[in-house]
C-alpha positions as MATLAB code, in Angstrom:
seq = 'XXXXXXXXXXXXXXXXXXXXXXXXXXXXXXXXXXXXXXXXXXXXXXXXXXXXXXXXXXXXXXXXXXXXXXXXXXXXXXXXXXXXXXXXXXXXXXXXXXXXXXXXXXXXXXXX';
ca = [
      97.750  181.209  280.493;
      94.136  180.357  280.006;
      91.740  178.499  282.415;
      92.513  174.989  280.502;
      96.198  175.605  281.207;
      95.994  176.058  284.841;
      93.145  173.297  285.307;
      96.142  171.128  284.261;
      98.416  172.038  285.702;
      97.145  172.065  289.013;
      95.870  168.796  287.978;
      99.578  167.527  287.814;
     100.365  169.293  291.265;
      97.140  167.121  292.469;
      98.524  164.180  290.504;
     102.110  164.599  291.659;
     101.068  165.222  295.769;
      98.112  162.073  295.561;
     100.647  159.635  294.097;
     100.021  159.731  290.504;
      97.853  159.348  287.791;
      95.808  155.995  289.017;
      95.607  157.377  292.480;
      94.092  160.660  291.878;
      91.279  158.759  289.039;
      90.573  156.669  292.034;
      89.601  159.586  294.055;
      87.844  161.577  292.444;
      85.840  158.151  290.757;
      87.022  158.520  287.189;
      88.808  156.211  284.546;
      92.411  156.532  284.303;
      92.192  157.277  280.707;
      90.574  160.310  281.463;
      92.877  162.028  284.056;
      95.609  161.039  281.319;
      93.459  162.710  278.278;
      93.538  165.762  280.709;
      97.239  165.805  281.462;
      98.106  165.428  277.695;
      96.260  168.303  276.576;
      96.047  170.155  274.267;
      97.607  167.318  272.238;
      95.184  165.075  269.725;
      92.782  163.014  271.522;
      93.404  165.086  274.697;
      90.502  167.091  276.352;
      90.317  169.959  278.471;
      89.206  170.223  281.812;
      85.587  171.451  281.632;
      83.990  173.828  284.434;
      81.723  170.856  285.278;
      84.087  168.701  285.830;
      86.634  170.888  287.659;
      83.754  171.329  290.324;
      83.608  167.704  290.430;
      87.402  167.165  290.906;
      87.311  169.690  294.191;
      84.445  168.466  295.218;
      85.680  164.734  295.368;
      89.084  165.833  296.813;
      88.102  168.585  299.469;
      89.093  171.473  297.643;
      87.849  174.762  297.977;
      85.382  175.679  294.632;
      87.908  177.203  291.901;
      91.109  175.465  293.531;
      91.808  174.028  290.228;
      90.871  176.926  288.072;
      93.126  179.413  290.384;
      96.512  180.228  289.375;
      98.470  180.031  292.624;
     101.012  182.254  293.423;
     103.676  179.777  295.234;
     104.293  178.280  291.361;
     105.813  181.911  290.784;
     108.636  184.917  292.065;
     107.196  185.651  295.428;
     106.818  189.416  294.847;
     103.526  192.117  295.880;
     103.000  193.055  291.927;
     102.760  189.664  291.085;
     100.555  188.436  293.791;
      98.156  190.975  292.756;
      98.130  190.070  289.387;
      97.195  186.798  290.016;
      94.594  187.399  292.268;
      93.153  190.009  289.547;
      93.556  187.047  286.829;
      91.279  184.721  289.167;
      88.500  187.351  289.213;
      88.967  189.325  286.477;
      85.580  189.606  284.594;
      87.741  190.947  281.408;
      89.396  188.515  279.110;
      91.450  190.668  277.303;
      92.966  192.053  280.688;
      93.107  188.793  282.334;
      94.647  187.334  278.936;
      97.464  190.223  278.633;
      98.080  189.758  282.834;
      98.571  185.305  281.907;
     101.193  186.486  279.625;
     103.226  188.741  281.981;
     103.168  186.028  284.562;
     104.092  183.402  282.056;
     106.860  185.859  280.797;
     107.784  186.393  284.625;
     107.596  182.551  285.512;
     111.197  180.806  285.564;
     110.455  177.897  283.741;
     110.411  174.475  285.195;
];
């Protein structure tokens, strides 16, 4: 799962808990259209969630810096191996590790 992955979908969490799409834009002082580009990727004339602008996001809402970019482990199997892999993928400085660890946990998620 790569960082634009779980920047959205964390984004829907935020979108889902705030009330939806026009209720989170309020808050954090964007344009609809925008918080709906992000949930839509990585289809055409979606965008990612940049690094910038994931700051912003936690910033405006109270979140702690690299809420949205963490993969959080209550979205998977509660057990000790995968706990620990997630909390390697959110600070591993290797991509190729962190990249091969995504697709365990993705293997390992039940899906939704």
């Amino acid at each position: 799962m790569s960082p634009h992955e779980i920047r959205r979908d964390n984004l829907r969490r935020l979108t889902d808990q705030l009330g939806g799409v026009a209720a989170l834009a309020h808050r954090i002082e964007r344009d609809q259209s925008q918080v709906s580009r992000w949930l839509a990727w990585p289809t055409p004339n979606s965008r990612a969630i940049s690094t910038k602008m994931a700051t912003h996001i936690e910033h405006a809402l109270g979140l702690t810096m690299g809420w949205l970019s963490t993969l959080h482990a209550d979205k998977l199997p509660e057990h000790p191996l995968i706990n620990a892999a997630c909390q390697y993928l959110n600070t591993s400085p290797d991509p190729a590790i962190a990249d091969i660890l995504a697709q365990l946990l993705e293997a390992l998620t039940p899906p939704r």
